[in-house]
N, C-alpha and C positions, 0 to 999 in steps of 0.2 A: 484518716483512712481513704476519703475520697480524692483527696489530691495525692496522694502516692500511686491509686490504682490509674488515675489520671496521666500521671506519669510515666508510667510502665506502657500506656498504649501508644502515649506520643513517644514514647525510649521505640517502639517497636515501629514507628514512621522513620525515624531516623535510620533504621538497621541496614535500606539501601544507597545509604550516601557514605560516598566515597571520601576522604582527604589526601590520599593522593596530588599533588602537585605535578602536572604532566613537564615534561621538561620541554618538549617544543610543541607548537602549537601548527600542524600542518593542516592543508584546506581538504580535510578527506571531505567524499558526496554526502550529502546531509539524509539524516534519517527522519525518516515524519513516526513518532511517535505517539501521534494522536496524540487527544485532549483528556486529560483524569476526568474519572466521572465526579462530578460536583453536582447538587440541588442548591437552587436558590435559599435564601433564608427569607421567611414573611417579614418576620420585625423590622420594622423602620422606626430605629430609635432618636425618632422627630418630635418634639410635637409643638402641634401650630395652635395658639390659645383662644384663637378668631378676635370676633372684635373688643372682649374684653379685654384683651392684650394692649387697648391703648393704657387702658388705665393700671395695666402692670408696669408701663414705661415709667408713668405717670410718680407710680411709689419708688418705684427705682429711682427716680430721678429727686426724690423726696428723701432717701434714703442713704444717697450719699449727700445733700443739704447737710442732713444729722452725723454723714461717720463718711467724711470725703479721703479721709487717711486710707493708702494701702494696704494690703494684707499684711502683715503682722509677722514675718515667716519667721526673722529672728527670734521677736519676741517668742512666738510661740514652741518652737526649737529649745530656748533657754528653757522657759517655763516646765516643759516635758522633762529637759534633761535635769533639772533642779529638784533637791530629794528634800521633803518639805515634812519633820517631823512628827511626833506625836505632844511636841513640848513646845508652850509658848516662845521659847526661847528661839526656834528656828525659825517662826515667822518674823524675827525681830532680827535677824543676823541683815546683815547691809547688800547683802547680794539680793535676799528673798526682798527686802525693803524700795530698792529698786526695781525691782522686774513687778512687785505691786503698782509703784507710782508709773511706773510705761503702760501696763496695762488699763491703768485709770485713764493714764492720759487717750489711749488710744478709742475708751469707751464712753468718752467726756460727753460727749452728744448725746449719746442712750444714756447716761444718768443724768446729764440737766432737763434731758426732756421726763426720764421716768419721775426726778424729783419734783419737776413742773406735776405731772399728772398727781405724785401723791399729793401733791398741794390742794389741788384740785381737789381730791379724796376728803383730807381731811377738812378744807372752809367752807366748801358747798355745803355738806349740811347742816354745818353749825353757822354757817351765811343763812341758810334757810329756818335753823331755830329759832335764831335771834330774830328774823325777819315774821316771822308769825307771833314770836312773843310779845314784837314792839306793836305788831296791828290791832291785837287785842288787846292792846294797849292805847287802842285810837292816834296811834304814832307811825309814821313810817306810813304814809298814807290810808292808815284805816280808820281816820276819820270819814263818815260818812259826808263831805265836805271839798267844795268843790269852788276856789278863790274863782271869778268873774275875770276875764285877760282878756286886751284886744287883740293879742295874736293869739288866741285859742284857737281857730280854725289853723292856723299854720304851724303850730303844737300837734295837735291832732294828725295831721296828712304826714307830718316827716314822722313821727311815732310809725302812725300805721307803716308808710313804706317801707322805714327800718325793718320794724318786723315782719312784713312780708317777703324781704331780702334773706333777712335772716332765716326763714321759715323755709324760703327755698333752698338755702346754702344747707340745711339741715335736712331737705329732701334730698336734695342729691346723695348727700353722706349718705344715708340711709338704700339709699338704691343703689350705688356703690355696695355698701355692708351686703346688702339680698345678694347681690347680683354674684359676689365673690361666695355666699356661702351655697347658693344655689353650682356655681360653675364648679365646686368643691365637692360636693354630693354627685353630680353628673359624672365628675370624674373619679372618684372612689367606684363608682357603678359601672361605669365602663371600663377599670383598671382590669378587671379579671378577663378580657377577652383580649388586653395589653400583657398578663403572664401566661396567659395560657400559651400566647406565640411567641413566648419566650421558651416555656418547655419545651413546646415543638421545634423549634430550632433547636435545642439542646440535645433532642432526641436523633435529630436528624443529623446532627455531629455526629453523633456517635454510631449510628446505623450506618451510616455512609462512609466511615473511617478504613473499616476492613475493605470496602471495594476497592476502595482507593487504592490501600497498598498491593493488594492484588493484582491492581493493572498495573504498579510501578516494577511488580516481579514478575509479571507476564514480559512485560516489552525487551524483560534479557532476552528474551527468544530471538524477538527481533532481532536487537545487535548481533547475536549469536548467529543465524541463521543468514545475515549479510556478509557475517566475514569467513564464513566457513565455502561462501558461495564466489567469492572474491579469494579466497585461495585456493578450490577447485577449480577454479580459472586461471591461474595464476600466470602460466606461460602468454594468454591471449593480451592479458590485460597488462602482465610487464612489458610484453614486445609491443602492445600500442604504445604506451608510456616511452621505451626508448626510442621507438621508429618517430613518436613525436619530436622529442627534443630532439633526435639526428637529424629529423626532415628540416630543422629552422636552418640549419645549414646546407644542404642536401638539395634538396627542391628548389627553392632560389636556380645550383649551380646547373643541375638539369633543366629546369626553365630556361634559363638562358640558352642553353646547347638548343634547345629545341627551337628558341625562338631565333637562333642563326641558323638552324636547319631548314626553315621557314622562310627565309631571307635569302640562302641561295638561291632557291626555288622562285622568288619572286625575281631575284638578279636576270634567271636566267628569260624568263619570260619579258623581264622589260628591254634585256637583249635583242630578244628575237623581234619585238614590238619595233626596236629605232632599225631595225635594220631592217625592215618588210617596209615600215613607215617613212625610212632616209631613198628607198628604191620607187618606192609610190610617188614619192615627191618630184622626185629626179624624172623623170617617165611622164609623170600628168605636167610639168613647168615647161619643159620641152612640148609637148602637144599643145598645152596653152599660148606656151608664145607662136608656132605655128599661124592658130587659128587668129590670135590678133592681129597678126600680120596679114593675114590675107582679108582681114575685115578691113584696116583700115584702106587697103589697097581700092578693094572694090566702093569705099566711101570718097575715095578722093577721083573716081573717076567717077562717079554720080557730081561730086560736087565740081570740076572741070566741065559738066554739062554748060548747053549755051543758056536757060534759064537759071542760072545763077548768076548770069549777067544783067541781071533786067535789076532796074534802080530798086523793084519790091525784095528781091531776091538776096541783093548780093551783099549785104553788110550780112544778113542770118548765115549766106555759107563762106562769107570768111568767120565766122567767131564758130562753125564745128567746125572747119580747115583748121584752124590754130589749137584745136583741144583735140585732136588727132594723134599726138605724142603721148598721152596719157594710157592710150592704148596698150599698154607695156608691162607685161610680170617684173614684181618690186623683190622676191627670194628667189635667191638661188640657190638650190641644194648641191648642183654638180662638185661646188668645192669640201662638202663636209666628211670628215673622215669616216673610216668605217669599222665595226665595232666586231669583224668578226673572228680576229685572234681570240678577244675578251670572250666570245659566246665558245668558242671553241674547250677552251680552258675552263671555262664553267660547267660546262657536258662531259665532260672529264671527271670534275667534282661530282657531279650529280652520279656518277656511276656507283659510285657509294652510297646506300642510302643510308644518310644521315640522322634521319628520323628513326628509322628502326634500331641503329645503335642505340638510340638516347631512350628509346619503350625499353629497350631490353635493360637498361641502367633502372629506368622507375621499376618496372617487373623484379627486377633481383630486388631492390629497395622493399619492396612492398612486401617482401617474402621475412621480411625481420620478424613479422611475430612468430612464425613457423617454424625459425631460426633455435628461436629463445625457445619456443614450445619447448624442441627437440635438444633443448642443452638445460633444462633445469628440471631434470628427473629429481636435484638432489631435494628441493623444495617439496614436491609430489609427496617424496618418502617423508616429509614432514609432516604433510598434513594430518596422519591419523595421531603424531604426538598433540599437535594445535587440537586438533578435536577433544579430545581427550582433557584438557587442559580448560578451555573452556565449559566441557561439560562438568570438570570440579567444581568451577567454579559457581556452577548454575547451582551442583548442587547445595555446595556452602550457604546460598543463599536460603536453599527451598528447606534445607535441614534447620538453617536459624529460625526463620520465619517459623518455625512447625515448634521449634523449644520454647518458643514466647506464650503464655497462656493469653491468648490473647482475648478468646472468646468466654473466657473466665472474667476477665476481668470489665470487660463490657458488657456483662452478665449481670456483677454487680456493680457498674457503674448505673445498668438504668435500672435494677432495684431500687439504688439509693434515690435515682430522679424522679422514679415512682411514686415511691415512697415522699419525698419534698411535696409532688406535685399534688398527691394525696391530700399531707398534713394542709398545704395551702388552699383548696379547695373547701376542707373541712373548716375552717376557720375565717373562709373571706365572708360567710352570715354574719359572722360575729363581728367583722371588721364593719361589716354594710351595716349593724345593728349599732356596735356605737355611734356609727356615722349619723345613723339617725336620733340618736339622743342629740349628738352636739349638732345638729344641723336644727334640731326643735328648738334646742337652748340659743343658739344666733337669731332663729324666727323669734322667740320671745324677748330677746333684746331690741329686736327689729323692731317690734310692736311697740317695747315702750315707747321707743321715740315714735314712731308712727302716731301712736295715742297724743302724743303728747303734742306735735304737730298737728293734728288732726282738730283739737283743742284751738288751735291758736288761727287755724285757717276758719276752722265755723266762730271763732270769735271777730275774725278780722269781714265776714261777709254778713255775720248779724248786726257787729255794731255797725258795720258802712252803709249796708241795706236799711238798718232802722233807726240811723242816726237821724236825728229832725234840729238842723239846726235853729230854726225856731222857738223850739222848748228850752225852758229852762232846765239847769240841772235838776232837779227837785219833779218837772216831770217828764222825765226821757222815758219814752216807749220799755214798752216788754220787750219787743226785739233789741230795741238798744241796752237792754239790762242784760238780755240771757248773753247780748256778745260780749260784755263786761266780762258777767264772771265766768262765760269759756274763756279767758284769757286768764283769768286770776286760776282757774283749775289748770291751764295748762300752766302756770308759774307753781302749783303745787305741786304736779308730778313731776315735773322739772326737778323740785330740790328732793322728792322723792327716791328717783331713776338716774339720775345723774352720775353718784357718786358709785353707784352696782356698775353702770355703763363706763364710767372709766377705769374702775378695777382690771374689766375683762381687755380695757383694751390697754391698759401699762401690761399686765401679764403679756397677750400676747406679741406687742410690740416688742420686747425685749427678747421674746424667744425668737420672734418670728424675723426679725432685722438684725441680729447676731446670726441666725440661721442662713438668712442672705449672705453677710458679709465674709461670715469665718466656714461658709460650708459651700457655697452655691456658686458665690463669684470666685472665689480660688477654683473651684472644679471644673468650670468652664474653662478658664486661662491653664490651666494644670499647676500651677503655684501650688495647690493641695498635695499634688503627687511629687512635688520637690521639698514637701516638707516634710514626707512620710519617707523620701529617699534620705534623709540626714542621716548621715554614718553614727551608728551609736545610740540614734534615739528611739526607736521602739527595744533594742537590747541595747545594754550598755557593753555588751561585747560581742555584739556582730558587727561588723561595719556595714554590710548589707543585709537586711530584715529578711527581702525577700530569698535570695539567694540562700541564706540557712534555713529558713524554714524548708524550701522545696529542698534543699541538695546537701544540707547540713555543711555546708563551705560558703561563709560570710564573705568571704575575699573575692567570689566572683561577683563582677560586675551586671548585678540586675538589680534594676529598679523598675516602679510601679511605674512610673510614666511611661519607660520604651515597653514595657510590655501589655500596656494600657494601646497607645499608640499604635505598634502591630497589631493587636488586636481589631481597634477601629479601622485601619487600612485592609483588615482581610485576611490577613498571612497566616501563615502555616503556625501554628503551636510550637513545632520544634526550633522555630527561629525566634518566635514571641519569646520564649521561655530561656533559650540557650541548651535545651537539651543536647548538643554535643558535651559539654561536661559532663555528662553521668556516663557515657558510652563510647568506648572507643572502638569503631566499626573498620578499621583499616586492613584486618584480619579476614576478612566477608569479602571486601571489592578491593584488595591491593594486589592490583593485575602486573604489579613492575618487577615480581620474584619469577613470573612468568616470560612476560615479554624479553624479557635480556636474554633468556636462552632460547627461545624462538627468532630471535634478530641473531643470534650468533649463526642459527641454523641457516639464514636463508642471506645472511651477506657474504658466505664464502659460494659464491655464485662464480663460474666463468665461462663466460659465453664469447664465442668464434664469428666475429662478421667480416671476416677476410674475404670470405665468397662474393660477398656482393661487389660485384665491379661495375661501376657507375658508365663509365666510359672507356672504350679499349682504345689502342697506339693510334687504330687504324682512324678510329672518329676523330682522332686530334689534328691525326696528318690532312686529315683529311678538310678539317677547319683549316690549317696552313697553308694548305692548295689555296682556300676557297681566299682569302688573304692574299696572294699572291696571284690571281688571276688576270691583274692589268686595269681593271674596271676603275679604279681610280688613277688609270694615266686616260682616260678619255678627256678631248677639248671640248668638256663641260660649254665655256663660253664661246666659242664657235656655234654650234647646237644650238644655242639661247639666243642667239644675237638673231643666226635667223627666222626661229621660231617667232621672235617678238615683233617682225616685217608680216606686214601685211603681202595677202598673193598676189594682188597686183597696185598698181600704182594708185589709181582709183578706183572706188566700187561700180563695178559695170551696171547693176541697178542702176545708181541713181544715175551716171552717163547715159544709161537708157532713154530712160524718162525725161531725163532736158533732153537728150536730140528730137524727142518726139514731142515734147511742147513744144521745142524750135520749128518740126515738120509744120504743126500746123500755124504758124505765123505765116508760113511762105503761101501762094495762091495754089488752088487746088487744082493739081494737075499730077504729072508723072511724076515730079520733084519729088513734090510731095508724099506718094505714095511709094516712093525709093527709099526716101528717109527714114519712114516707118517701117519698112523692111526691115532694114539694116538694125535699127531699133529691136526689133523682134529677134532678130539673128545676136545681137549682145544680149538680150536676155538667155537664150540657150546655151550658149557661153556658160553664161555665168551657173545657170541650176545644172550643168552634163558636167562641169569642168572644174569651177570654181570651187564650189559647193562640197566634194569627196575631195579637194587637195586642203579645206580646211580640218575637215573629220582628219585628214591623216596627219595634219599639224597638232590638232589637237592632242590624238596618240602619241606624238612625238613627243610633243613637252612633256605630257604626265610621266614617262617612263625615262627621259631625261632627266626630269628631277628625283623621281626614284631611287636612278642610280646614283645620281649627286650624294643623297641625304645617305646612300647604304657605302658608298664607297668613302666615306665623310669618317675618316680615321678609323677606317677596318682594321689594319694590324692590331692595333692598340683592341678595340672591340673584339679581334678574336685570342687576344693573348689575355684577356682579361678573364673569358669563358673558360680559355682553359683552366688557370688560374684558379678562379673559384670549383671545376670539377674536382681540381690536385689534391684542394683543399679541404673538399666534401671527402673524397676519397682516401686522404690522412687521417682524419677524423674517423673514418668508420675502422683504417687500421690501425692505429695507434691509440684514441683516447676511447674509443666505442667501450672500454674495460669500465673506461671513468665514470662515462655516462649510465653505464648497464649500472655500476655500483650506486651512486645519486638515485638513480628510478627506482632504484631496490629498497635505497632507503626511504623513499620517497612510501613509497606502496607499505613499506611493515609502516611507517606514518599513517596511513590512511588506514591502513587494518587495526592499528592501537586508539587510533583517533575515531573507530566507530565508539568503541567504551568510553571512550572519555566523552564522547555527545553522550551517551547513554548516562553518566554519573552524573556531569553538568544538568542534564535532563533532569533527572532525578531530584540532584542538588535543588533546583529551580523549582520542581512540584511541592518538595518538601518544604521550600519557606514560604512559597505564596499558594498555595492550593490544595495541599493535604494537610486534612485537619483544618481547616480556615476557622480560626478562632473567636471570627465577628460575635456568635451568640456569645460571648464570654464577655466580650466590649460591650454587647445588648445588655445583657442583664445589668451592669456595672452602670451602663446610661438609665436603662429603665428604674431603676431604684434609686439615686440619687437625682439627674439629674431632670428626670420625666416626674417619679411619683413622688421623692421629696421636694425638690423645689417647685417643679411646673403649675404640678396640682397640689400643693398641702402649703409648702409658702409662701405662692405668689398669691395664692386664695387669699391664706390667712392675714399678709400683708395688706392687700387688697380690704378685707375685712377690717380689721382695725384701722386703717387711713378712712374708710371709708362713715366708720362707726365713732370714731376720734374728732373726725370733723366736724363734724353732727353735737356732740357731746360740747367743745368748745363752744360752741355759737348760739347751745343754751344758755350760755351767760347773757350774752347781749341779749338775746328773745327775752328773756327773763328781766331785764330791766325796762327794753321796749313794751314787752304786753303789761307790768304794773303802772309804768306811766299810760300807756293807752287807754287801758280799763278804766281812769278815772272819767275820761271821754264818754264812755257806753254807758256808766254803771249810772242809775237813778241815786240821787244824793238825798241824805236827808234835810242839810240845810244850803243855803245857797246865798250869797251875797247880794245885800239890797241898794238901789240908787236910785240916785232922783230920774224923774225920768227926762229932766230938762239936761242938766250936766254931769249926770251920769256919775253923782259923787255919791258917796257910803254915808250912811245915816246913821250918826250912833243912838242906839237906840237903848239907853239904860234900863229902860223902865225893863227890858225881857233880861237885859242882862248878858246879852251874847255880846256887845261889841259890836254894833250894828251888824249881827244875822240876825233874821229870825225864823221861826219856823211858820212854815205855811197855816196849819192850825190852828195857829195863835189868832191868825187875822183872818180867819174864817175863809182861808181859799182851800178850795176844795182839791184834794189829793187824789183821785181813785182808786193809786192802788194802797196806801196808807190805812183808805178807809175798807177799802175787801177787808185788807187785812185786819184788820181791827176787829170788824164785826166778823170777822173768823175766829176769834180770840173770844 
């Protein structure tokens, strides 16, 4: 009853997902949906063992020693599927015969070792009847009797060590055994605040499940209330759409027109520049050469003076007589032609303004959405059928969700949880109360060996402490007596405790290391849940277990492991499970009986963009003029050749400056102070004169080159503009239909494409976030893989390795503390020698064989004689 009501709420997660397959996949604007509301879950189905975990490595590693073999999945697969009678005969058929011997083979480990312990079981203590029967029999060393040996001292030391090795190797078992049965009771104690947060998680599934779906039927709104707001838009938002794709062609060709509208305009000004700048030059060269002429004039009649005759004088004014010629402007403009047909003919063009045809071309362009507003009434009238259409379908949704009982059934779902969490609550006393018996019963097994240890260590520190090796056997101390026989008492409980102590630990080895092998390590690897998926084997006529059980149809493909798996990752229940087979929701969210007549509605669209006229006859002639203005017949290289001449022959600076280091060579006098004149007079020259005919070379080249680079295959550049206008301009009247149709389809894409985010949305909450099935995975970990293996196996494995070991090494204790004890124990007779060569005396007349008794020969015993005169 609880997995069907379970069922019906995850049937009711699935009710908003669509299967629809969209047919094309267009980039509509993305919707933000926000996040499902989700609550973390507490349970962390981890658990960390601390440091008794080395010694869980430890039996694991001990564990496959005894059973290294794989899990068994055929085997056990057969085994399942194998119908095994009520009649000896069916254990005897050849199939069942074999699948015994595989299974033996496979358990060969666990029965040589359980058959090793019954061993144990049964010789110990019929080893220890026999051994008590033969000492009071004075045999088997219970002769009070103690042969004389020169290695006795080195008898004695390896005994004792033995058994103090051994002593220890049986402490450890031992504190092993506590330490697992203690970590075992800690954690049955703390298990109930590990289910409680498994309830709570389960509870919280389930309380959280209805918001969930609520928010996933609220957010139709959203999509709904996007596309209803994008088709009350619809003129703004198809005329951007087509005014875009026309602009890729379109803008470009107006760019261009404008960016040669731009270009005459600069043509005309670099006109005006050579031809203000060719008249300045012409005008300042002419006054230049003037004034050089008349400089050198008045220098050569300074330097024809009579003190340029004098032997100091006359070598300094022939070398400025000879540098005289340099005086001379090196360009000459008067030859360069002149540019003003070209400027004429470009003032001409300008009278047209160019640039405001080419706004008036974007202006109409830009007027496209206004266009479209104004010609797609027929959409408008569509919109209250689109309304309408989605508000069915909102209903469809809000009417299903409303027929689902859904609040019924989560109603009794956490009754039922209730209820569980109830019964479990009521009965973990009970659980914590056995715990306490078997946790008392391991303490009292503990204790035997404890006892029994305990025995062998106050025997091993009395007889060592009150060994005197000076004394004879016959009279060893009290302390060396009582450590005797705590050894010989701990060899009594020994055969006592022994054979109880390995009963409990072959029982639980065999449960508890099959438990390992055939439960724990499959369930970690999932090898368990592949063998639970076998076709056939939990029903011999389902092929899938689980799939009939939830959905009564064997043939679908579910198994424990992928539904184990999503689980552990998280996901959604409807996706864990395959709840699409129980419900076919196509009927709820199949928008495609809609959308086809809504697409018919708005692609018989036709819209008019003849109007817009990019460029009229007048801007094109008017680019043809600019083309034919002459500005590329100018002699370019004329222009250059002598812009690239310096203004005068040499820089009248530095001619300055050497005639005036020349002045002062000569003797000071009037020569002298002529020369520096003259000097001073070529400076002014050069900053009145020189100086504004470079500024206006300068102007000249820039607007030279200018023109070069603009008149640099004009025709071609302006038939190219046109060209591309022609071509923007065919496009908006010829194919503008094509494109309007493309955008249109483009757009019911992007209005169909909001629901199909909204179902993919959905899709995507539904398998990874509504309903998150983790506590399901939790509980499934916390009970096998936390509370049976973690704490109940690895305890109990732990325990018997640790109580097993212990039990073994009572054998050798056991042979080490009866040979020791003859070391401690006070003897009654002792072996006599001479005291020169230390040879045995036989001594007939007593009778022993050369012993005798101390008595006999009147050496005094004291404890022989208490005892006596106790007696």
């Amino acid at each position: 009853m609880a997995v069907e009501l379970c069922l019906l709420l995850v049937l009711f997660c699935g009710s908003t997902v669509s299967e629809v397959q969209p047919i094309y996949k267009p980039p509509p604007g993305t919707l933000d949906f926000g996040f499902v509301p989700a609550k973390t879950y507490d349970t962390g189905a981890y658990h960390e063992p601390g440091p008794i975990g080395i010694l869980f490595k430890i039996v694991h590693a001990f564990l496959y020693l005894v059973q290294p073999n794989p899990f068994p999945q055929d085997l056990i697969r057969k085994v399942a599927q194998q119908k095994f009678g009520n009649t000896q005969g069916d254990y005897q058929k050849p199939e069942n015969v074999v699948l015994t011997l595989q299974a033996i083979y496979y358990e060969i480990g666990f029965i040589v070792s359980a058959a090793l312990g019954l061993l144990f079981i049964l010789l110990l203590p019929l080893v220890g009847l026999c051994f008590c029967m033969c000492r009071c029999c004075d045999n088997c060393g219970g002769e009070m009797h103690q042969r004389q040996k020169k290695n006795a001292d080195c008898q004695r030391s390896c005994f004792a060590t033995f058994l103090f090795v051994a002593s220890l190797i049986i402490s450890v078992g031992v504190l092993c055994a506590y330490a697992a049965n203690q970590h075992l009771t800690s954690q049955v104690r703390g298990a109930k605040k590990l289910v409680n947060s498994n309830f709570k998680d389960l509870k919280v599934f389930l309380n959280d499940t209805p918001a969930q779906i609520d928010y996933l039927v609220s957010q139709y709104n959203t999509t709904k209330d996007k596309a209803l707001s994008d088709l009350n838009n619809v003129g703004p938002l198809l005329g951007s759409r087509v005014q875009e794709q026309l602009g890729k062609e379109v803008r470009p060709a107006l760019d261009a027109a404008l960016t040669m509208a731009g270009a005459i305009r600069e043509t005309k000004e670099a006109l005006e520049n050579v031809s203000v700048s060719v008249e300045v030059l012409q005008e300042g060269t002419e006054r230049l050469h003037a004034n050089l002429t008349d400089v050198k004039m008045h220098l050569s009649n300074t330097l024809n003076d009579s003190a340029c005759s004098a032997a100091q004088a006359a070598s300094t004014c022939n070398i400025i007589r000879n540098s005289l010629n340099q005086l001379n402007i090196n360009a000459n403009f008067s030859g360069l032609p002149g540019v003003s047909s070209q400027l004429a003919k470009v003032n001409d063009v300008l009278k047209i303004d160019l640039s405001s045809l080419v706004q008036k071309g974007y202006a109409a362009f830009n007027d496209t959405p206004d266009l479209v507003v104004n010609q797609t009434k027929n959409i408008l009238s569509a919109v209250p059928y689109i309304k309408s259409v989605l508000e069915s379908i909102g209903s469809n949704i809000s009417s299903f969700t409303k027929t689902l009982p859904v609040q019924k059934i989560l109603a009794d779902l956490t009754i039922y949880l209730t209820q569980s969490e109830a019964y479990v609550q009521d009965y973990f006393p009970l659980v914590e109360q056995y715990d306490f018996y078997r946790w008392l019963g391991c303490l009292i097994l503990c204790c035997m060996v404890v006892l029994i240890v305990v025995f062998y260590y106050l025997g091993l520190l009395c007889g060592t402490c009150g060994y005197d090796k000076h004394a004879s056997p016959t009279t060893r101390g009290c302390i060396s007596n009582t450590g005797g026989n705590f050894l010989m008492a701990g060899v009594g409980f020994s055969f006592l405790f022994s054979w109880v102590l390995m009963i409990v630990v072959v029982l639980t080895f065999v449960t508890g290391g099959n438990v390992e092998k055939l439960v724990c390590e499959p369930f970690e690897d999932k090898t368990l849940f592949k063998v639970l998926d076998t076709p056939y084997l939990l029903n011999q006529h389902w092929k899938n277990y689980l799939s009939g059980v939830l959905f009564k149809n064997p043939n679908i493909n579910l198994t424990f492991e992928k539904v184990y798996s999503d689980c552990k990752e998280n996901k959604g229940i409807y996706t864990s499970l395959h709840l699409e087979h129980l419900f076919n929701i196509n009927e709820f969210l199949n928008i495609s009986m809609y959308t086809e007549d809504v697409a018919l509605r708005i692609e018989h669209i036709q819209i008019n963009l003849s109007k817009i006229i990019l460029l009229d006859e007048i801007g094109k002639e008017n680019l043809l003029n600019f083309s034919s203005s002459g500005i590329d017949g100018i002699n370019f290289g004329a222009y250059l050749t002598e812009i690239n001449k310096s203004v005068t022959k040499v820089d009248l600076l530095s001619f300055a400056n050497d005639l005036e280091a020349r002045a002062d060579q000569l003797p000071k006098g009037a020569l002298e102070n002529a020369l520096k004149g003259h000097a001073n007079n070529i400076r002014m020259i050069h900053n009145q004169q020189v100086v504004p005919l470079e500024q206006a070379m300068s102007t000249l080249n820039q607007s030279i080159r200018l023109l070069k680079r603009t008149s640099s295959e004009l025709m071609v550049k302006v038939k190219n503009v046109i060209s591309a206008v022609n071509a923007a301009q065919l496009l908006i009247n010829n194919n503008a239909s094509l494109v309007i149709v493309q955008e249109t389809k483009k757009y019911m894409d992007t209005i169909v494409g909001y629901f199909e985010q909204y179902i993919d949305w959905v899709k995507e909450s539904i398998a990874m976030e509504v309903a998150a099935c983790k506590p399901i995975a939790n509980v499934i970990d916390t009970a096998v893989d936390i509370f049976l293996c973690s704490y109940v196996t690895d305890s109990v494995n732990t325990f018997w390795f640790g109580l097993g070991g212990s039990s073994i090494f009572l054998i050798p204790a056991i042979i080490f503390a009866v040979k020791l004890s003859k070391y401690y124990r006070r003897m009654d007779t002792e072996d006599v020698y001479d005291d020169v060569e230390t040879i045995p005396m036989k001594n007939t007349e007593n009778g022993n064989n050369g012993y005798h008794k101390e008595h006999l020969y009147g050496i005094h015993n004291p404890v022989i004689t208490s005892s006596v005169e106790q007696w």
